[in-house]
C-alpha positions in Angstrom: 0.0 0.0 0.0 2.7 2.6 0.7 4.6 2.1 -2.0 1.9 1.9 -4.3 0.7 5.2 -2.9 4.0 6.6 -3.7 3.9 5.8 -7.2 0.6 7.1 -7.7 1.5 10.3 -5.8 0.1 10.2 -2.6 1.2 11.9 0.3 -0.5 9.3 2.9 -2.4 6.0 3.6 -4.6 4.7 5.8 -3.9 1.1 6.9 -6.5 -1.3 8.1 -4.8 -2.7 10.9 -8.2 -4.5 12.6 -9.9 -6.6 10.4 -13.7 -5.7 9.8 -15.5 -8.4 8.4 -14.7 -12.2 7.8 -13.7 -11.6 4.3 -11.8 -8.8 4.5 -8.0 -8.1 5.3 -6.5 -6.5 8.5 -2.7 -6.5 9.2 -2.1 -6.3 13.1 0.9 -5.2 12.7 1.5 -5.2 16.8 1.6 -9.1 16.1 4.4 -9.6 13.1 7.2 -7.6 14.1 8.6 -8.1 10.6 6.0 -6.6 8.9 6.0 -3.6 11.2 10.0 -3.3 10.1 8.7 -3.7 6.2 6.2 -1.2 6.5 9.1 1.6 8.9 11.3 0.8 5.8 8.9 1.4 3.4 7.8 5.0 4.8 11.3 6.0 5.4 12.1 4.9 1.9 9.0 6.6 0.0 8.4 9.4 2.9 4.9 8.4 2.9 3.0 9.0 5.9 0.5 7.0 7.7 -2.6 9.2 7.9 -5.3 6.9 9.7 -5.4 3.4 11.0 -9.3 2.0 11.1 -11.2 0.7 12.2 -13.1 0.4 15.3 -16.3 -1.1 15.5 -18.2 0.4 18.5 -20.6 -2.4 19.4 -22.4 -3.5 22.7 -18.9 -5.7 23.3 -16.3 -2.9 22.8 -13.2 -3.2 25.4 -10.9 0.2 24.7 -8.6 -1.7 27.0 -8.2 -4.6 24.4 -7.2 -1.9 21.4 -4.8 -0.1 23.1 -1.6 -2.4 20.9 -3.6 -0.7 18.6 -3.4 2.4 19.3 0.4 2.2 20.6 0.9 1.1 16.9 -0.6 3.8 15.3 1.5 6.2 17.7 4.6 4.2 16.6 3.6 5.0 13.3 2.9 8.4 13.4 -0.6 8.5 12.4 -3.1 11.2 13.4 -6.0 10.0 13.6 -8.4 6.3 14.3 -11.2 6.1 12.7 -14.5 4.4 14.3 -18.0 3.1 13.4 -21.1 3.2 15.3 -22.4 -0.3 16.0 -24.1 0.1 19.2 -28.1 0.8 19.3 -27.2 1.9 22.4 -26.0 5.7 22.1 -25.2 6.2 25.7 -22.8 3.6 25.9 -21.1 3.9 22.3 -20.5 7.8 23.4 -19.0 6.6 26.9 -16.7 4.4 25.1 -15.8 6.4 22.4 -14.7 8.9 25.1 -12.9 6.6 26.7 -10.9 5.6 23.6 -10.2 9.2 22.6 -8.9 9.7 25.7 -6.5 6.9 25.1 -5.3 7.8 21.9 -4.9 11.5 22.7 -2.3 10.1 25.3 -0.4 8.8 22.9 -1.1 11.9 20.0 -3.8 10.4 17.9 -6.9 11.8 17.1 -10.1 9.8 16.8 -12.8 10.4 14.2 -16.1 9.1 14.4 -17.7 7.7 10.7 -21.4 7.6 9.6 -22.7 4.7 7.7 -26.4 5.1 6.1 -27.0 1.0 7.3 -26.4 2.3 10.9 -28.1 4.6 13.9 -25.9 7.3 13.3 -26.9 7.7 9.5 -26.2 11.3 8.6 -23.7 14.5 9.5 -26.1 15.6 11.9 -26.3 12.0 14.0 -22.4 11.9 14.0 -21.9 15.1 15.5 -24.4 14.9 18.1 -22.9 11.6 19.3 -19.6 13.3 19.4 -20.9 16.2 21.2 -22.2 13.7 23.8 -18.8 11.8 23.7 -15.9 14.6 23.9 -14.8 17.6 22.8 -11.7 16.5 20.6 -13.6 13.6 18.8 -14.2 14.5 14.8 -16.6 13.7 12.5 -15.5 12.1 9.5 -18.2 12.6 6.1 -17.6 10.2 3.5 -18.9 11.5 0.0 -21.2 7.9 -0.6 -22.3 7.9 2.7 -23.3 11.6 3.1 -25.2 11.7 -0.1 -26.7 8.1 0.4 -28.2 9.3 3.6 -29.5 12.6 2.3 -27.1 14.4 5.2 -27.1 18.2 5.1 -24.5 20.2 3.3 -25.6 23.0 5.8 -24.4 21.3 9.0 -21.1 19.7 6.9 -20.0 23.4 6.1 -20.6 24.5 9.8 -18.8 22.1 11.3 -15.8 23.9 13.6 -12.2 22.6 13.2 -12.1 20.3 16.3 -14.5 18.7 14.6 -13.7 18.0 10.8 -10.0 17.3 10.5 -10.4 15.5 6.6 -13.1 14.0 4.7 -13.4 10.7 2.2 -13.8 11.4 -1.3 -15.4 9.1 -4.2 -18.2 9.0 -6.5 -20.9 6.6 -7.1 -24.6 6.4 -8.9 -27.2 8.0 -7.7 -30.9 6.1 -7.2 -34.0 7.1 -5.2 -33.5 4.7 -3.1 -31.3 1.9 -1.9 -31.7 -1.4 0.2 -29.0 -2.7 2.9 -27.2 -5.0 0.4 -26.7 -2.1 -2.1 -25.5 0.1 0.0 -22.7 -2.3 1.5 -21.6 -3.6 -1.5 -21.2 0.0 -3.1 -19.2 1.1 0.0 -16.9 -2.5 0.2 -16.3 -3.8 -3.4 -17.3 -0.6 -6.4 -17.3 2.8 -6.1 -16.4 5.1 -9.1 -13.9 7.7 -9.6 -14.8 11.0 -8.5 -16.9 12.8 -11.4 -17.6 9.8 -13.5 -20.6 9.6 -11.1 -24.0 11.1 -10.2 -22.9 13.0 -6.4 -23.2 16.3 -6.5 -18.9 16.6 -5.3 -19.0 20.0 -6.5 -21.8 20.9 -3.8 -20.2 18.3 -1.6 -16.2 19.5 -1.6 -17.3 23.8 -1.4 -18.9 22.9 1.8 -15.5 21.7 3.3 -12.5 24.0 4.0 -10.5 24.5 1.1 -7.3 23.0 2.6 -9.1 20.3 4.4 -7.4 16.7 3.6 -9.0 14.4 1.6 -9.0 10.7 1.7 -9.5 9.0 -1.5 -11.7 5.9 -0.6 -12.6 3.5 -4.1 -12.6 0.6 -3.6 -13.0 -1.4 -7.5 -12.3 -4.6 -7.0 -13.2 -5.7 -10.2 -10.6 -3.5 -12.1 -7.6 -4.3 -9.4 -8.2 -8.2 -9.9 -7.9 -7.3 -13.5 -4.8 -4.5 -13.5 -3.4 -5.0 -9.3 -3.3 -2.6 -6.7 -0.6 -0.5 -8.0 -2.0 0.3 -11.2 -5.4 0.6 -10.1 -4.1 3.1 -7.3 -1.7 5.2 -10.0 -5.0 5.8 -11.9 -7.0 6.6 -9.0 -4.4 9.3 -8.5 -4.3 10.7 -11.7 -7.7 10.9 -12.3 -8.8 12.6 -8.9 -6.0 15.4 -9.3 -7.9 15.7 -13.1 -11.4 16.1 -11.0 -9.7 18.2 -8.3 -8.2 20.9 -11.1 -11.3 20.6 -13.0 -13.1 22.0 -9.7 -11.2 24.2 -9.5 -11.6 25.9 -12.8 
């Protein structure tokens, strides 16, 4: 992933260091000390960062205690922030928790960010950021540009979000229907997405409502194309084509 990244000109990653469903990777790097080295060597040898490491699942059976390796990790690593996901019907206990694990990781200078999902409880901008208000002043809110337009989320609240509170957004594209059951919306965020402006999200609308030096992630997943071309490739032409959208925004 690093190296890839620096080939197709990115400044950071995010690494998935828990794993988040059965058929999907995660690299716990606190458990394979030689891939922690591979991955130092690679960084120092591209000078590509580690943005994000992701992600926590806040459910009824959370323990912060069990993810601190994880968060010592992503200290080790330099990253800023840890992303999470709200998994808990119970919004009482997910804030408490999530409290308790940004006080954790601000110990050890990480940030934590707090994700919406349109399959979940907390389904828009305006759910996120009243379950971080609950759960701690330092906890961000991280929009995603699928999930914020798939759950009809307001780009009023997205551009008055304060700092503390929106530290970098996700970026992609994707069709745009009336409406959308569980199993479309999972497999649009997991396995196909499309580059940004070869879709139907209003990104324009979407990218004036953050801060103009605000980083962006750049979250497509195509599986499809990178069984067919590999990673690097498929990451080299995500590059080039969202610094083509970015420019063209800017015009």
């Amino acid at each position: 992933m690093i190296e890839a990244a620096a080939t197709g000109g990115f400044d950071a990653v995010g690494l998935r260091l828990l794993q988040v469903t059965a058929t999907t990777p995660g690299y716990p790097l606190w458990q394979n000390a030689r891939m922690l080295r591979e991955t130092h060597a690679a960084m120092r040898a591209t000078g590509v960062q580690v943005h994000d490491i992701e992600f926590v699942r806040l459910t009824p059976d959370t323990q912060v205690e069990s993810l601190l390796p994880f968060l010592d990790i992503g200290a080790e690593l330099c990253a800023r922030e840890v992303i999470t996901a709200p998994y808990d019907p119970d919004h009482a206990r997910m804030a408490d928790k999530l409290g308790r694990l940004s006080e954790a990781a601000g110990a050890r200078g990480l940030g934590v960010v707090l994700e919406f999902f349109p399959w979940t409880d907390i389904r828009t901008v305006d759910d996120a950021l009243a379950l971080v208000s609950q759960a701690g002043p330092n906890i961000g809110v991280l929009p995603d540009s699928l999930h914020f337009d798939r759950s009809g989320s307001s780009h009023i609240t997205l551009a008055e979000l304060p700092p503390e509170r929106l530290r970098f957004a996700h970026l992609c594209d994707a069709p745009v229907r009336p409406h959308y059951n569980e199993a479309e919306l999972l497999f649009a965020a997991r396995e196909e997405r499309l580059l940004p402006g070869t879709g139907q999200i209003d990104l324009t609308a979407y990218l004036r409502a953050l801060p103009a030096d605000l980083p962006l992630g750049i979250e497509v997943p195509r599986t499809k194309t990178m069984h067919a071309v590999g990673g690097p490739e498929l990451i080299k032409e995500t590059g080039d084509a969202v610094r083509d959208f970015l420019k063209s925004i800017d015009s």
